[in-house]
C-alpha positions, -999 to 999 in steps of 0.1 A, spaced: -120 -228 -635 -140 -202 -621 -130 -173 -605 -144 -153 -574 -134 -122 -558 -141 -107 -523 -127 -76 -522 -130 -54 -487 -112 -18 -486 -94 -28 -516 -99 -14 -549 -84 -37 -577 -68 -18 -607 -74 -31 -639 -34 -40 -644 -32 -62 -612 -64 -81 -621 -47 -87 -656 -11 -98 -634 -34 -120 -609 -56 -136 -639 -25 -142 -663 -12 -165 -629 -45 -183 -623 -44 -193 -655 -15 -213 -653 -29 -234 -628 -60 -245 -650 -32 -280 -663 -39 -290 -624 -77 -285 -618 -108 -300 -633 -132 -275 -652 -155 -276 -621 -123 -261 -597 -130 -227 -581 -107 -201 -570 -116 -180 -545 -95 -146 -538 -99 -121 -510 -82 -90 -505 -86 -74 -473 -68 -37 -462 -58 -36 -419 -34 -18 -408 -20 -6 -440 -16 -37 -452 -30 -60 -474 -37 -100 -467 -39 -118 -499 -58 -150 -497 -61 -175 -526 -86 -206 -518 -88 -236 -546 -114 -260 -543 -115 -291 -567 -136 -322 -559 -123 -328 -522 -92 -311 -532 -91 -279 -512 -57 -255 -512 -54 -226 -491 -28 -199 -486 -23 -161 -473 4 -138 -474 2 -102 -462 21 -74 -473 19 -35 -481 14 -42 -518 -12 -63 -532 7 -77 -556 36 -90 -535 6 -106 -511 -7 -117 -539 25 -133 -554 35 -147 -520 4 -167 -518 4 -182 -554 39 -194 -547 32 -210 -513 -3 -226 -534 24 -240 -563 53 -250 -532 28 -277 -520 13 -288 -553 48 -295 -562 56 -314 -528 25 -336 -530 28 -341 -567 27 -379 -567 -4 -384 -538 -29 -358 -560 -17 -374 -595 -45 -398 -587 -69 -369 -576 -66 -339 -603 -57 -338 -638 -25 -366 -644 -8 -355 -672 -5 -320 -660 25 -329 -640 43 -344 -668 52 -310 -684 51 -292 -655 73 -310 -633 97 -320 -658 132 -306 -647 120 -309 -609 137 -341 -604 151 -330 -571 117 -330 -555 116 -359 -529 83 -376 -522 76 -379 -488 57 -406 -462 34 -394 -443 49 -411 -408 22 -413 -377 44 -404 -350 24 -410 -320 -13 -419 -316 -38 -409 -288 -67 -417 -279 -94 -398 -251 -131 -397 -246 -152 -372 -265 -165 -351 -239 -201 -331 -246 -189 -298 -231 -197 -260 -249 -176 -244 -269 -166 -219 -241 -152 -250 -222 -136 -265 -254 -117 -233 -256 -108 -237 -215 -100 -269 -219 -75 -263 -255 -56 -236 -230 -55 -254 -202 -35 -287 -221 -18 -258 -242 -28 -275 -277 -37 -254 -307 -68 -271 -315 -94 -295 -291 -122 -322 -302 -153 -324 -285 -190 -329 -290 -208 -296 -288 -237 -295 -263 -254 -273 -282 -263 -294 -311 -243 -325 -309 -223 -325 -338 -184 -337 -330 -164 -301 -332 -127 -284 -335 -119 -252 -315 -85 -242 -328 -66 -215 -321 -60 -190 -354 -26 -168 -361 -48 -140 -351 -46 -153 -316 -86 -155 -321 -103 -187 -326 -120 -209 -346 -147 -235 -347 -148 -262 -372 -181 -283 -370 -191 -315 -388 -226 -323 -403 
């Protein structure tokens, strides 16, 4: 696995790279040789937000926790990362290394696997519209995200709205 770092208005002492490596490592049994971690530290408001971002064939985990102490963020994040390989155990066994889980998940018998149950289904016309409007439009139906085609280059596109209260745009090539 390889290993990145992004580090803004954070220093990173040598004993919590040692802490954050020694954890990484322990999720190598899960990912193929060509999986990359991502980690980004970032310092507002006298806090740090720990971000951890796993990317393995068209596997991609994200978390982010955010705390005073970089290693608590830190912590928080590889926990919530290991919580949902744990729930989805069975549905990735096909996708990332199989006998990982064997060990791993051996005295976590109490895990249920769940159905993913499609609770109501919807269908609208894809309007053209800018982003601008996509964004009027999300607020006006009070949703957290809106599909649309994008004027602007035609490619079908996600505004969502991010915990930041900013938002975001998600566009498909």
């Amino acid at each position: 696995m390889k290993t990145n770092y992004n580090l803004r208005k954070v220093t990173l002492k040598d004993s919590s790279k040692e802490h954050i490596e020694k954890k990484i490592n322990k999720l190598e049994k899960f990912f193929s040789n060509d999986a990359e971690v991502t980690l980004k530290f970032i310092l507002e408001n006298n806090s740090i937000t720990a971000e951890i971002t796993i990317k393995d064939k068209s596997t991609v985990y994200r978390a982010e926790d955010n705390q005073i102490n970089l290693i608590d963020a830190f912590d928080n994040a590889f926990d919530n990362i290991i919580r949902r390989i744990r729930k989805q155990k069975t549905k990735l066994k096909s996708r990332l290394r199989s006998t990982s889980f064997d060990e791993f998940f051996a005295t976590e018998e109490s895990l249920v696997d769940e159905d993913f149950e499609v609770i109501r289904s919807k269908k609208f016309y894809l309007q053209a519209i800018s982003v601008d409007e996509a964004i009027l439009q999300m607020n006006l139906i009070g949703h957290q995200f809106f599909i649309f085609e994008n004027i602007d280059n035609g490619a079908i596109s996600v505004v969502y709205k991010r915990k930041d209260g900013k938002y975001g745009l998600i566009v498909t090539e």
